[in-house]
BATIBA-505494 format. One record per atom (N, C-alpha, C, O): residue in three letters; atom name; x, y, z. Coordinates in pm, whole numbers, plus 50000, padded with zeros to 5 digits. Example, Ala and Ser with C-alpha at 12.3 -4.5 7.8 and 13.67 -1.06 7.14 Angstrom:
BEGIN
NODE  residuo  atomo     c1     c2     c3
NODE      ALA      N  51319  49431  50780
NODE      ALA     CA  51230  49550  50780
NODE      ALA      C  51320  49670  50780
NODE      ALA      O  51424  49668  50846
NODE      SER      N  51285  49775  50708
NODE      SER     CA  51367  49894  50714
NODE      SER      C  51290  50003  50787
NODE      SER      O  51341  50114  50804
//
This chain:
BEGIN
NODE  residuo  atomo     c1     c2     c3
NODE      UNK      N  07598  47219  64544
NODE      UNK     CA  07702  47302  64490
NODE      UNK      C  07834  47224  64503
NODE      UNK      O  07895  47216  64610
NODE      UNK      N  07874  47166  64391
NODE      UNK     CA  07982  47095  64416
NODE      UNK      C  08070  47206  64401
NODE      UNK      O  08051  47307  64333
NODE      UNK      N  08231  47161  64515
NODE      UNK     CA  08347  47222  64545
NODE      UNK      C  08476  47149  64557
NODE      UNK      O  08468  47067  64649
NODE      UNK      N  08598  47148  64496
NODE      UNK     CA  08703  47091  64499
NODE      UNK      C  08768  47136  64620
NODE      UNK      O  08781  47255  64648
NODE      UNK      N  08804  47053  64680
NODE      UNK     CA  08862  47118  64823
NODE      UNK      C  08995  47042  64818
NODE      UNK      O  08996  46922  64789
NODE      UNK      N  09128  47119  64851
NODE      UNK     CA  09258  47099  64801
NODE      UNK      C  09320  46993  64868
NODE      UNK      O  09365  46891  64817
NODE      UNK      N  09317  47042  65053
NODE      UNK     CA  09416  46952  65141
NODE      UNK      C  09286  46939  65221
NODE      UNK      O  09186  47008  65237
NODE      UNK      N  09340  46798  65273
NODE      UNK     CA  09254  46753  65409
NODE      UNK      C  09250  46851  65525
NODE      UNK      O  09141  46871  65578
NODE      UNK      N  09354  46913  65569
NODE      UNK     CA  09353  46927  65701
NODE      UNK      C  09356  47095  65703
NODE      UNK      O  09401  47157  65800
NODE      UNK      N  09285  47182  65545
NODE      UNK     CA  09183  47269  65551
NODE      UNK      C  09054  47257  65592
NODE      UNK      O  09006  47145  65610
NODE      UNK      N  08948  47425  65623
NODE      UNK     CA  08843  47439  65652
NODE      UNK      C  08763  47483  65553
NODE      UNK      O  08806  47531  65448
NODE      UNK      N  08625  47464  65586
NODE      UNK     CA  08553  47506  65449
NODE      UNK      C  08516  47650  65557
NODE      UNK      O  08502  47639  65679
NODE      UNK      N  08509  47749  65500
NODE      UNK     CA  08479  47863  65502
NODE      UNK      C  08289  47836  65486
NODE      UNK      O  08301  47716  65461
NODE      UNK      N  08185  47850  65483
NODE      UNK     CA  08035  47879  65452
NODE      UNK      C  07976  47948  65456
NODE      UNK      O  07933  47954  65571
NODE      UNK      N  07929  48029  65387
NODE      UNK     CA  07821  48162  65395
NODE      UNK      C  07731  48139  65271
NODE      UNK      O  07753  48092  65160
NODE      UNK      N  07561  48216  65365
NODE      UNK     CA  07502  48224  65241
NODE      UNK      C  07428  48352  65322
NODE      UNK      O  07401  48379  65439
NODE      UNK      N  07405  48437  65148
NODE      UNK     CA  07372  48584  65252
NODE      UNK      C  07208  48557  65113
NODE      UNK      O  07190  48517  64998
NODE      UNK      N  07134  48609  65219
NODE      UNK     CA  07009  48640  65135
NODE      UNK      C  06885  48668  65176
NODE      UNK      O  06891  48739  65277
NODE      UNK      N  06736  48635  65134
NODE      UNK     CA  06632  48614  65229
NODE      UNK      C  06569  48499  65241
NODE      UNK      O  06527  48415  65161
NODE      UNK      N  06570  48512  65375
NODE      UNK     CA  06506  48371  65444
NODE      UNK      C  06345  48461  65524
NODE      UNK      O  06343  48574  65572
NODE      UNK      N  06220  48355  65515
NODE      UNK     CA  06140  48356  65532
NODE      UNK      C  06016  48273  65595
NODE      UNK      O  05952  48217  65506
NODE      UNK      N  05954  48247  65748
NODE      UNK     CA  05913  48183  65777
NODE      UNK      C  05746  48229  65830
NODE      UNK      O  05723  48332  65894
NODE      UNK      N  05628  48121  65784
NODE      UNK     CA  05528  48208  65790
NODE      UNK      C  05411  48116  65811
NODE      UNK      O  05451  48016  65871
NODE      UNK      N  05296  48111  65788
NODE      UNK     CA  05185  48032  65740
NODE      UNK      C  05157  47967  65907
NODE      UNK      O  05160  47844  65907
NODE      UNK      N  05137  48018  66016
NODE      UNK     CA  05196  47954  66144
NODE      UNK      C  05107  48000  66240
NODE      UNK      O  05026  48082  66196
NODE      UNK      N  05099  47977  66341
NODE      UNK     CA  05121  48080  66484
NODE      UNK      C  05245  48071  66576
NODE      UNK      O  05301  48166  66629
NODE      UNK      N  05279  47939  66585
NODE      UNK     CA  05412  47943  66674
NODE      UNK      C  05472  47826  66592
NODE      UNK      O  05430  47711  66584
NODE      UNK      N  05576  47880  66536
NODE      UNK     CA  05675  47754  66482
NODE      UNK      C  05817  47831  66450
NODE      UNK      O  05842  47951  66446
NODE      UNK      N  05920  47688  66424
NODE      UNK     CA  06056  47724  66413
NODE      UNK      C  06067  47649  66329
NODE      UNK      O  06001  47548  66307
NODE      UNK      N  06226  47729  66227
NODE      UNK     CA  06262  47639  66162
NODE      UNK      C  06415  47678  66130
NODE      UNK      O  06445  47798  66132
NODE      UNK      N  06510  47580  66100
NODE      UNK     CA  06671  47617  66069
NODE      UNK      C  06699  47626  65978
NODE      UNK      O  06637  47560  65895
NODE      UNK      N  06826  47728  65925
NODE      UNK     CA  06867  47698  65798
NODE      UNK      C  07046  47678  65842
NODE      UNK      O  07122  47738  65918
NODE      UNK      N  07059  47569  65754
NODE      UNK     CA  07221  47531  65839
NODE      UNK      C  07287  47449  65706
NODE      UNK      O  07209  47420  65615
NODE      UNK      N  07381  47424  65698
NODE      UNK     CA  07475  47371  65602
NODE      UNK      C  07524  47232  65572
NODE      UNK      O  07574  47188  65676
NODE      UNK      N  07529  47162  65494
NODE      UNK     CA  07599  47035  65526
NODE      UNK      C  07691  47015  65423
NODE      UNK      O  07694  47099  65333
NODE      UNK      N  07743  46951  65421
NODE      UNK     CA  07886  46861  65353
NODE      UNK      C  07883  46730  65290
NODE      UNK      O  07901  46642  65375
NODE      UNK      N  07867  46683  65169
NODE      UNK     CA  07835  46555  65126
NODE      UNK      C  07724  46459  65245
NODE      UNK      O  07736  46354  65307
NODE      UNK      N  07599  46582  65229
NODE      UNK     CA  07484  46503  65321
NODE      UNK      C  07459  46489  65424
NODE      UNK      O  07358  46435  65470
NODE      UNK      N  07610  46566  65519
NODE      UNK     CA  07599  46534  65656
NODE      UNK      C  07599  46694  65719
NODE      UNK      O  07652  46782  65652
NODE      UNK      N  07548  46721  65826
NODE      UNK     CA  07583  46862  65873
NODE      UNK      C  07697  46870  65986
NODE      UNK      O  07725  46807  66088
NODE      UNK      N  07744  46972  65920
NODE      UNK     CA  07892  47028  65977
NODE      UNK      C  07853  47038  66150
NODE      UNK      O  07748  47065  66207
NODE      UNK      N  07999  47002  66203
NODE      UNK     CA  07983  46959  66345
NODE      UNK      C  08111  46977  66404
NODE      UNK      O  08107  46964  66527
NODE      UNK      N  08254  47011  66343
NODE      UNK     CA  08346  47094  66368
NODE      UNK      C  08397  47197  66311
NODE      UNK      O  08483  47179  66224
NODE      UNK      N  08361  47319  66342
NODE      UNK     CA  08403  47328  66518
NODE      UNK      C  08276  47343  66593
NODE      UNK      O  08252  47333  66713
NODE      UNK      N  08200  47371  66492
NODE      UNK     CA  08054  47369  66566
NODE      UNK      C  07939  47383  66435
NODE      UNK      O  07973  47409  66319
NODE      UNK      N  07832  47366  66467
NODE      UNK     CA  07737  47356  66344
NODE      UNK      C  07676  47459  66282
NODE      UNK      O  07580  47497  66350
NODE      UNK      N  07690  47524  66175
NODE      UNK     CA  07667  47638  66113
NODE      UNK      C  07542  47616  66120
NODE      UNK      O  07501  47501  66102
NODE      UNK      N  07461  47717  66146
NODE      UNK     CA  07288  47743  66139
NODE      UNK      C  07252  47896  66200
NODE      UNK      O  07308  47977  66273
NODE      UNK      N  07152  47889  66141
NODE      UNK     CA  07034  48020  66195
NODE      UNK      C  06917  47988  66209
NODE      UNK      O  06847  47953  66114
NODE      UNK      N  06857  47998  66374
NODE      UNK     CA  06722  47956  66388
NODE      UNK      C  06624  48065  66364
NODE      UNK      O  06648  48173  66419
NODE      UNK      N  06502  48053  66279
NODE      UNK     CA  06392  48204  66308
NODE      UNK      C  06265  48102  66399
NODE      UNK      O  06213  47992  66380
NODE      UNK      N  06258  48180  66473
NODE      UNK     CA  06123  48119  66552
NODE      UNK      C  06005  48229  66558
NODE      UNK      O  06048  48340  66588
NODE      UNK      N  05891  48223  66540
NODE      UNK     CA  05774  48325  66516
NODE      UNK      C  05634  48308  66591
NODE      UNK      O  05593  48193  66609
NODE      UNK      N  05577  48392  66627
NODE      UNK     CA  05432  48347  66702
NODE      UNK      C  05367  48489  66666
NODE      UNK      O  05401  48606  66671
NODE      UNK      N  05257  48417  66629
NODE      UNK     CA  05129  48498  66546
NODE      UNK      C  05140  48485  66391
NODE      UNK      O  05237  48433  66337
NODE      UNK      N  05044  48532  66330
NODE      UNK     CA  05017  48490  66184
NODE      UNK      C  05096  48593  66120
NODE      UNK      O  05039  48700  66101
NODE      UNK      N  05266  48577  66067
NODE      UNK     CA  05325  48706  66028
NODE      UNK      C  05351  48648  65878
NODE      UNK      O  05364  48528  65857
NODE      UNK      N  05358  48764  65760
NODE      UNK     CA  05496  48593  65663
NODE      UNK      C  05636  48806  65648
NODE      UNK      O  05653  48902  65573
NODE      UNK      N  05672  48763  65747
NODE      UNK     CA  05814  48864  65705
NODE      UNK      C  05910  48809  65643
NODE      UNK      O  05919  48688  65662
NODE      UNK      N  06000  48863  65561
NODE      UNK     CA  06113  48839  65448
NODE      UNK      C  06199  48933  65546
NODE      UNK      O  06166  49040  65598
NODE      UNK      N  06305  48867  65554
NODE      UNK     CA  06446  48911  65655
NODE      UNK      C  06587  48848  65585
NODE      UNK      O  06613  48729  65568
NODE      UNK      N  06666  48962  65550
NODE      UNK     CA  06748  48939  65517
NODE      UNK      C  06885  48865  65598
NODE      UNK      O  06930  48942  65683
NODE      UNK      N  06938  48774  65592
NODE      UNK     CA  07029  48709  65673
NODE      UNK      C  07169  48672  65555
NODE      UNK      O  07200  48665  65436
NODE      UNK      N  07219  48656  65698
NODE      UNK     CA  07344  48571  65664
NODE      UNK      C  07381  48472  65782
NODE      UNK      O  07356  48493  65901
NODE      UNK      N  07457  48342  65722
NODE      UNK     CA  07482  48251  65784
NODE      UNK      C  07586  48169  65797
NODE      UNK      O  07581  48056  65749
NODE      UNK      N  07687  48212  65859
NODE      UNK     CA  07813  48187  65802
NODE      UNK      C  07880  48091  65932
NODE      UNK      O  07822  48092  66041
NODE      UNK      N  07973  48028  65916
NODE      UNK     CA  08097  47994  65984
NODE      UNK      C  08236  47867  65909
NODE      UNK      O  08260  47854  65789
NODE      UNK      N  08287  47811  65995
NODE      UNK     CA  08364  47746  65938
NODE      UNK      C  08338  47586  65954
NODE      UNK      O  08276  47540  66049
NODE      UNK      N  08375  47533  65883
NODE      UNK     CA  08359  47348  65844
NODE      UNK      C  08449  47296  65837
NODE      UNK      O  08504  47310  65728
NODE      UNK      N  08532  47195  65953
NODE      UNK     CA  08616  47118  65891
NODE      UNK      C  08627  46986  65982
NODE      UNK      O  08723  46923  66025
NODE      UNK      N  08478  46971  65996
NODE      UNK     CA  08421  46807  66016
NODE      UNK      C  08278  46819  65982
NODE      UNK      O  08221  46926  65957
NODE      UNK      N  08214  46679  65984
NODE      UNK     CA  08091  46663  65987
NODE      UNK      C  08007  46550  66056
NODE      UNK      O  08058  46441  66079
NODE      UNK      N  07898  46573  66082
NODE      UNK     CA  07825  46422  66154
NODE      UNK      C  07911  46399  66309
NODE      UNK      O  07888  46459  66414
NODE      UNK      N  07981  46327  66291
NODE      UNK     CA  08011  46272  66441
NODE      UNK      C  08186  46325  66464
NODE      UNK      O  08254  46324  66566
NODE      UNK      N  08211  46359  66358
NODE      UNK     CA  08351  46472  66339
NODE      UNK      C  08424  46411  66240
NODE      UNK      O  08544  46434  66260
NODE      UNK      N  08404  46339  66135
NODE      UNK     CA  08471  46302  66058
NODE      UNK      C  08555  46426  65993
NODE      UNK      O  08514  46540  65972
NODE      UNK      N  08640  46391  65975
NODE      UNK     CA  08760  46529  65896
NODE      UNK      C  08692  46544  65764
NODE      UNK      O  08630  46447  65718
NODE      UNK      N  08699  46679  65686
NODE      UNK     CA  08667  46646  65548
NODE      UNK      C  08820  46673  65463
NODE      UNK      O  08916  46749  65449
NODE      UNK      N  08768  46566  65430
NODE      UNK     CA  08904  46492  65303
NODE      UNK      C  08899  46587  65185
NODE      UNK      O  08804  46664  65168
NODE      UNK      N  09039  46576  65078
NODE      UNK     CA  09061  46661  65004
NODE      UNK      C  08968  46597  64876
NODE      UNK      O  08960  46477  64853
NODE      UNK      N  08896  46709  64792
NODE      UNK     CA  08842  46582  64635
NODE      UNK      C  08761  46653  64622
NODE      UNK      O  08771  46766  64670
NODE      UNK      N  08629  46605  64540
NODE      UNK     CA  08529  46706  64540
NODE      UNK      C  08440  46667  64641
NODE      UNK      O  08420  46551  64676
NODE      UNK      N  08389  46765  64686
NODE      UNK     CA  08240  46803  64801
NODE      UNK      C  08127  46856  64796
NODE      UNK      O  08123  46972  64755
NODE      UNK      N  08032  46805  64827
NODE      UNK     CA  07891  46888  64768
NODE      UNK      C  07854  46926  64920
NODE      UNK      O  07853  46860  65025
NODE      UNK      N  07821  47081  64883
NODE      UNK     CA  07794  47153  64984
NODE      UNK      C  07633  47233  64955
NODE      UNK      O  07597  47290  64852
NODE      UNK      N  07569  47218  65063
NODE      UNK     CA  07431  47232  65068
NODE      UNK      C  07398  47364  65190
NODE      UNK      O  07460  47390  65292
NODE      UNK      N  07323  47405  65153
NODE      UNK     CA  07234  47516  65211
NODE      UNK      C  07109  47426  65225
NODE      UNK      O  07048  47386  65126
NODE      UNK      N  07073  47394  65349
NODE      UNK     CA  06941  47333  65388
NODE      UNK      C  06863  47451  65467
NODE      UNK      O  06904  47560  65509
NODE      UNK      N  06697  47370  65476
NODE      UNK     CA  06623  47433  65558
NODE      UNK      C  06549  47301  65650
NODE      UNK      O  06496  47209  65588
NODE      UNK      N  06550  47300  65763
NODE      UNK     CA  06470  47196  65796
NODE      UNK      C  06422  47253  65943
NODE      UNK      O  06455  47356  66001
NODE      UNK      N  06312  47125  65989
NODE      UNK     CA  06260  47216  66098
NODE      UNK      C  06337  47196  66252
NODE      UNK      O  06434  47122  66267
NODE      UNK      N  06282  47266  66351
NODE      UNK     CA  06399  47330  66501
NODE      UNK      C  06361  47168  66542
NODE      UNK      O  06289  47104  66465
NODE      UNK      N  06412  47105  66667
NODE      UNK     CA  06344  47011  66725
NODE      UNK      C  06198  47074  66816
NODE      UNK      O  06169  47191  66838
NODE      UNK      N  06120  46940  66858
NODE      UNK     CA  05990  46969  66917
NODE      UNK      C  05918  47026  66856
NODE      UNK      O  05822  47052  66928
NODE      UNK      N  05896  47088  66701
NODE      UNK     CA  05812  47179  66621
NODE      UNK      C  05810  47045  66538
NODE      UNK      O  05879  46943  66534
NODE      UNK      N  05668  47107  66456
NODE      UNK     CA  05633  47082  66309
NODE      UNK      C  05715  47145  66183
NODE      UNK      O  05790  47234  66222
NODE      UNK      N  05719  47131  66098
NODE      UNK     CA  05769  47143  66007
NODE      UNK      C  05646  47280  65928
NODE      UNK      O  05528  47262  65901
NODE      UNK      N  05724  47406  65908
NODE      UNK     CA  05692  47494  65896
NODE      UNK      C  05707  47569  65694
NODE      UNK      O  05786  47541  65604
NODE      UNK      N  05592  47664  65700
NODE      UNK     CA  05601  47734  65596
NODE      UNK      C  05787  47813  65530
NODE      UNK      O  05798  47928  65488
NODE      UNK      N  05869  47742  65536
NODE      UNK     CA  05962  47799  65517
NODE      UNK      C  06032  47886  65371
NODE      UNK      O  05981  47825  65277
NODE      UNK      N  06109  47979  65322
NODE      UNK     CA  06153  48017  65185
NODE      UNK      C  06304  48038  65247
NODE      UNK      O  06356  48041  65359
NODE      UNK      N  06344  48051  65108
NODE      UNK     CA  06516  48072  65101
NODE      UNK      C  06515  48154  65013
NODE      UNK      O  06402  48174  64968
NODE      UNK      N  06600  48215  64965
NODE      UNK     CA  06591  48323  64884
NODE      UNK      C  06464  48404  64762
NODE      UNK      O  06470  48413  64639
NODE      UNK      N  06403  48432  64816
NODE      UNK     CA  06207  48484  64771
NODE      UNK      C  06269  48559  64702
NODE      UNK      O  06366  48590  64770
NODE      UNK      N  06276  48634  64562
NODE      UNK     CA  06236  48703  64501
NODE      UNK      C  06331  48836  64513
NODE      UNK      O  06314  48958  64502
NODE      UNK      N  06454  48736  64545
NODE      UNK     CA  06589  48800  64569
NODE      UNK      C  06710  48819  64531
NODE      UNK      O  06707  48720  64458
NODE      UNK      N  06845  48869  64512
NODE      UNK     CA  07005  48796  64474
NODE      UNK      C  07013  48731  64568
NODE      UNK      O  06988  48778  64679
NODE      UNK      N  07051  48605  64550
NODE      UNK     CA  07118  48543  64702
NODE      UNK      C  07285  48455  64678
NODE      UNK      O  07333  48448  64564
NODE      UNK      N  07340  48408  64770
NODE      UNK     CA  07449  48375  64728
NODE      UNK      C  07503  48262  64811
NODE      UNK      O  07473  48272  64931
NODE      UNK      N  07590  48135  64771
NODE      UNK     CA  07623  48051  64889
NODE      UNK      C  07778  48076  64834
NODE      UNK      O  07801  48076  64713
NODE      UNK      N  07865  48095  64918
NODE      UNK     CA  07987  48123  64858
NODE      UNK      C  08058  47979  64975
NODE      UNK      O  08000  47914  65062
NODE      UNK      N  08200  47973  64926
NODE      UNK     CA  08247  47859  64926
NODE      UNK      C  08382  47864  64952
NODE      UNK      O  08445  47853  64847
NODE      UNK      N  08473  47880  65078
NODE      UNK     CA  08615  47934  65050
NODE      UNK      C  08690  47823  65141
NODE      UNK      O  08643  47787  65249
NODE      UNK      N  08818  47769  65086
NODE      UNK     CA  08876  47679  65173
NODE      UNK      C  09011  47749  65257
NODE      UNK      O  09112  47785  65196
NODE      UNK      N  09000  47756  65353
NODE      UNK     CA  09060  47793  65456
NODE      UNK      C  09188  47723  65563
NODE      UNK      O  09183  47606  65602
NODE      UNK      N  09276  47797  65591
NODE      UNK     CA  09340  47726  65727
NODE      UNK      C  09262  47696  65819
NODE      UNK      O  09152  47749  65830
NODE      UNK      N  09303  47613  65896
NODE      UNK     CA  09222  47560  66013
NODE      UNK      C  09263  47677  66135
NODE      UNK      O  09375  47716  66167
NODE      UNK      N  09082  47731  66211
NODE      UNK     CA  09154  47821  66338
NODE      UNK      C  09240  47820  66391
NODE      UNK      O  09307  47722  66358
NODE      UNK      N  09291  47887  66476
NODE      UNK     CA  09423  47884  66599
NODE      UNK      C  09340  47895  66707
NODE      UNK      O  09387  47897  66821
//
């Protein structure tokens, strides 16, 4: 989802509200978290939602996953220009890589807002 982002020393706002779904398993995890031209956001802290599951379930759960962005990777600032912003799914550490979905058979939404930086 590319985004024009104005001044450097704004935040990216991130949310994505919808259904997320993890299944096909007995015990596994997996994240869904955000990144920024490829890298995942890391100031002020790293946007994600973990689902972790044990026993053979496949539930559809509606979430949201939101916070703010205004570094990435090792804290690089994000600069003003355009930015491609991603909704990932990948798996927790120490697990396999799991039956995962993102929005099944749903509205879903990644919205995108550039922000002052917290106080």
């Amino acid at each position: 989802c590319p985004f024009v982002k104005r001044e450097t020393g704004s935040y990216l706002r991130l949310t994505y509200e919808g259904d997320i779904r993890l299944a096909g398993c007995n015990v596994c995890c997996m994240r869904w978290y955000f990144t920024v031209d490829g890298a995942e956001c890391s100031v002020p802290a790293k946007i994600d939602a973990v689902v972790h599951i044990t026993g053979s379930i496949n539930h559809h759960r509606p979430g949201t996953v939101s916070g703010l962005c205004g570094g990435v990777g090792d804290g690089r600032t994000l600069q003003q220009g355009e930015r491609n912003v991603q909704f990932r799914v990948g798996k927790c550490n120490a697990f396999e890589t799991s039956d995962a979905y993102t929005c099944w058979n749903s509205a879903c939404r990644v919205i995108v807002e550039e922000v002052p930086p917290p106080q």
